[in-house]
N, C-alpha and C positions, 0 to 999 in steps of 0.2 A: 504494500500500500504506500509506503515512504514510497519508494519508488518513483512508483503512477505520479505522488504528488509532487516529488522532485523534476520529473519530465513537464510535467502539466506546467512550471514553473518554470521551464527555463525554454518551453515552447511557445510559450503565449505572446499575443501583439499588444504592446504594451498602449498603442495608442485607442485602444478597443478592449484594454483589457479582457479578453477573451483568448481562448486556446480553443482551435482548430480542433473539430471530431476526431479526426488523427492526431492523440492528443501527444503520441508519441512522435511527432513529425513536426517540424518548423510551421506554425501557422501564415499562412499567404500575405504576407506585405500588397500585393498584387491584384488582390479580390476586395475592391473596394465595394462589393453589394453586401459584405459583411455587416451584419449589425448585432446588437448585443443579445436582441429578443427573436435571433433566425439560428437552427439548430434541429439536425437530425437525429434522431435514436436515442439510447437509453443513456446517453453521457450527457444528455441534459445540463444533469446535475453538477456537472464540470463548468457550467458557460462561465460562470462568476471565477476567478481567479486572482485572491489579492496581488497585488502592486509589489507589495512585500513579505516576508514573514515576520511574526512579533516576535519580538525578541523573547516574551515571556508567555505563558499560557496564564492565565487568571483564571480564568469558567472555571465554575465551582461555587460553593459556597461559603460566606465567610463572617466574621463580625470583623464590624469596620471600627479600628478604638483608634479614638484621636490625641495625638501624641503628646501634646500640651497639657488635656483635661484628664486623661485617661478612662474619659466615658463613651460607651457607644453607643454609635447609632443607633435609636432605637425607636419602633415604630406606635410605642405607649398603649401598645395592645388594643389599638382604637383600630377599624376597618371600612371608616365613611371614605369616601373620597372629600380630599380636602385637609385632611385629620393631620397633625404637625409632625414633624418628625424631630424627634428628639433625642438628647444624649442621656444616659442613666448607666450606673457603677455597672462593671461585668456583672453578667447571670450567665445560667446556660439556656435561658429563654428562649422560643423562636422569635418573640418580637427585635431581638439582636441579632439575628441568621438572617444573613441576604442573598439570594442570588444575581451572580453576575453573568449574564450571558452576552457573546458579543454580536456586533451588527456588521455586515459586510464594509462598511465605512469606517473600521477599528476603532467606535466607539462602543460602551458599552451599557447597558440595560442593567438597572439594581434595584430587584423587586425585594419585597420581604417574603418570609415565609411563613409567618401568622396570620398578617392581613392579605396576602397577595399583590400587594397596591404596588406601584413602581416609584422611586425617588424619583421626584420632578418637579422642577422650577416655574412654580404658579406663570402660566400663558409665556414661558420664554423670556421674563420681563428682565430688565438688565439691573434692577436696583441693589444698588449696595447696603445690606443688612436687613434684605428680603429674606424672610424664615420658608423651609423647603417644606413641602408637604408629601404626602404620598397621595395616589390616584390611579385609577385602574389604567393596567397598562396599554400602552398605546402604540409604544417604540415613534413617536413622534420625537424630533428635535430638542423638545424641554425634556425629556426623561433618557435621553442621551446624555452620557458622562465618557469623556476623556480621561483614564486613568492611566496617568503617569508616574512607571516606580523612581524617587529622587537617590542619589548617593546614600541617604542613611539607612536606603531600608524602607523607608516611609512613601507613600503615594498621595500624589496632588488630585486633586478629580474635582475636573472643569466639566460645569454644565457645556452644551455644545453649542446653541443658541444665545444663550447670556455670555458666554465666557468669562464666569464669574466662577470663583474655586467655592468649593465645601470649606467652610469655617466653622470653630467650633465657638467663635466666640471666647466673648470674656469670662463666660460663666462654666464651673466644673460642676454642677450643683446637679444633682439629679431634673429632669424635668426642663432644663434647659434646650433652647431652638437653635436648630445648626440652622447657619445660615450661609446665603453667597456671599461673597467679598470680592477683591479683587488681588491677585494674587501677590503676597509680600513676601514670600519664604518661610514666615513665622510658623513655630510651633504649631497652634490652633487650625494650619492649612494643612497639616502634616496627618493622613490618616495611617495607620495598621492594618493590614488584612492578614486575619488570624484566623 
């Protein structure tokens, strides 16, 4: 399977991002009637081929603990759409279990696993010390997150629309609102995936 995906990858028209049905064979510079959503047979599932590979696998599930406060993410055991999303001392709760799935655009998706809702930034809005909420998933642009591992260990995670980071704020207090900001390096931007 490495394989296939190694060929698939170093086959592909990088300008169409796509790989050729002969996924083993140089795809056509040449056949410009190529387009993204034209494709024969059961490799279908092949047409999409990222740009790159990541350098790290994330998918999975995780508690997100914020390196400054040492509270996690946590989704307050509430399940409306709307409902805030907050920080509280480690548990082994599921309102602290998130999953991370990725989007062909290497951003990623961070649903909870009590309420189901997805972390997302009320309508995309860019405001600095906007509190994030949860809301049923959509995989739209607000609940798209860019997670970036830093030199310490630690990961940044920039909404994708707002390009405003996860903050945990000033407050370590249970109950407290993570919110966006704008990105400084500080502690409070610095989350753990545990």
């Amino acid at each position: 399977m490495k394989n296939n995906a190694d060929a698939i990858l170093r086959n592909q028209r990088p300008d169409l991002n796509i790989t050729w049905n002969g996924w083993d064979e140089p795809t056509p510079h040449s056949d410009n009637t190529l387009t993204t959503n034209k494709f024969i047979s059961a490799v279908a599932w092949l047409q999409f081929t990222p740009p790159s590979l990541p350098t790290e696998i994330i998918s999975g599930i995780h508690t997100l603990t914020n390196r400054a406060t040492n509270t996690s993410l946590d989704s307050g055991g509430k399940i409306e759409n709307g409902s805030p999303v907050i920080q509280w001392g480690k548990t082994a709760s599921l309102n602290q279990r998130w999953l991370l799935t990725a989007n062909a655009d290497q951003s990623w998706n961070i649903v909870n696993l009590a309420s189901w809702k997805a972390l997302d930034c009320p309508g995309g809005r860019d405001e600095a010390g906007m509190a994030m909420v949860q809301w049923t998933g959509s995989r739209d642009g607000n609940q798209r997150w860019g997670v970036e591992r830093l030199e310490d260990g630690g990961y940044k995670i920039r909404n994708r629309v707002s390009g405003k980071v996860l903050d945990g704020g000033a407050g370590g207090e249970n109950g407290a609102a993570v919110v966006q900001e704008v990105w400084n390096g500080s502690a409070q931007q610095r989350w753990m995936l545990e």
